[in-house]
C-alpha positions in Angstrom: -10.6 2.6 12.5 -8.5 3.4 15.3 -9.7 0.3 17.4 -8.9 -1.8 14.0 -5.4 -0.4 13.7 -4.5 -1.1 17.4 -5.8 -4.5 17.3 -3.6 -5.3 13.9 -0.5 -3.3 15.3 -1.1 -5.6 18.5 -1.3 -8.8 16.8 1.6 -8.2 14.7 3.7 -7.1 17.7 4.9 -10.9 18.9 7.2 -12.2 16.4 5.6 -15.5 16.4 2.9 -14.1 14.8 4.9 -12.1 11.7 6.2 -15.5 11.4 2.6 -17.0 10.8 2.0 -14.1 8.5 5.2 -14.9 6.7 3.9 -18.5 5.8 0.1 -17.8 5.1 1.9 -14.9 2.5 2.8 -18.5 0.6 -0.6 -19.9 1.1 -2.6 -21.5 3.0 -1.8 -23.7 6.0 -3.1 -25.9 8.3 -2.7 -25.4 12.3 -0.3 -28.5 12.4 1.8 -26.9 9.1 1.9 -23.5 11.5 3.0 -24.7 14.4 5.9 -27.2 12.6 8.3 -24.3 12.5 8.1 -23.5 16.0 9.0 -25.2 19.5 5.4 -24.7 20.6 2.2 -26.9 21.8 -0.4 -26.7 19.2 -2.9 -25.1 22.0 -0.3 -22.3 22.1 0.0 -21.9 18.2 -4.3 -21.9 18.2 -3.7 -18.7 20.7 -1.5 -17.0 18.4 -4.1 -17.8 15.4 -6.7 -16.7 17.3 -5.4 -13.5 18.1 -4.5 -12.9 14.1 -8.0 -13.8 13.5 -9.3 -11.2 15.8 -7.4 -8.6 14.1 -8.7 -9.9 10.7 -5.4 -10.4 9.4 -6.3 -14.1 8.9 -9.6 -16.2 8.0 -10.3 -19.9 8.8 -11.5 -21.8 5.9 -13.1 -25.1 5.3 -12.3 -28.4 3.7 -13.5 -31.7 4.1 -11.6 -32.7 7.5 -9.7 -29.2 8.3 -10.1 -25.5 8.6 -6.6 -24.3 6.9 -5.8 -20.7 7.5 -5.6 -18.2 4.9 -4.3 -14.3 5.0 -6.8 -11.8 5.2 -5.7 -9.2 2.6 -8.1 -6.1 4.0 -6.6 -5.6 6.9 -3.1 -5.5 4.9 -4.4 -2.4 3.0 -6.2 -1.4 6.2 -2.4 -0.6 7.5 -0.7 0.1 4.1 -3.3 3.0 3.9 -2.6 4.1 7.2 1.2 4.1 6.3 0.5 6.1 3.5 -0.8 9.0 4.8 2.8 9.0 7.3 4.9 7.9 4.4 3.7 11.5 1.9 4.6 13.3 5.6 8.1 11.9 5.2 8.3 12.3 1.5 7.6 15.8 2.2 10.1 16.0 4.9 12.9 14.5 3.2 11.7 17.1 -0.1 12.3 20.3 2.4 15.6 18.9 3.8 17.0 18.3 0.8 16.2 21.6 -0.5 18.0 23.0 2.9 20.7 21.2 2.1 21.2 22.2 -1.3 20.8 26.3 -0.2 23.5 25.5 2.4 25.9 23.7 0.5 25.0 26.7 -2.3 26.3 29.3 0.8 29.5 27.1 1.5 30.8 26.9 -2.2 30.2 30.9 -2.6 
């Protein structure tokens, strides 16, 4: 799982690639409809798709004369499960200082 994480975490570290994200989230796309938005050669956009593909945050699919790109939606829960276990730690958090708070405000008004 680790090895999985990294590999997503890594992928969606270059903002070029949130971007591709961002319009697959709207559906599917061709290569050419991915790298419209951007001032880069197509080879460089494949690169970028490659590396999302590796990460399994996208899937190449098929029809007739392309292979459009879809999202992936397992590896989105991969790291919104990961995120979860963190965000009950700061729930918690936030629960404790608040209750600190309150006792010390309590003290002040006495």
């Amino acid at each position: 799982m680790d090895d999985k994480l990294d590999a997503i975490f890594s992928a969606l570290a270059d903002p070029t690639r949130r971007a591709i994200l961002g319009r697959l989230a709207k559906g599917k796309a061709t290569v050419a409809e991915l790298a419209d938005p951007f001032a880069l050669s197509q080879p460089a956009i494949s690169k970028h798709l490659k590396v999302l593909e590796q990460a399994g945050l996208i899937r190449s699919g098929r029809e007739a004369n392309s292979r459009p790109r879809v999202l992936e939606p397992a590896a989105l829960k991969t790291i919104a499960d990961w995120m979860a276990d963190y965000r009950r730690f700061w729930d918690q958090s936030f629960d404790r200082l608040d209750d600190y708070l309150s006792k010390v405000q309590g003290y002040e008004n006495d």
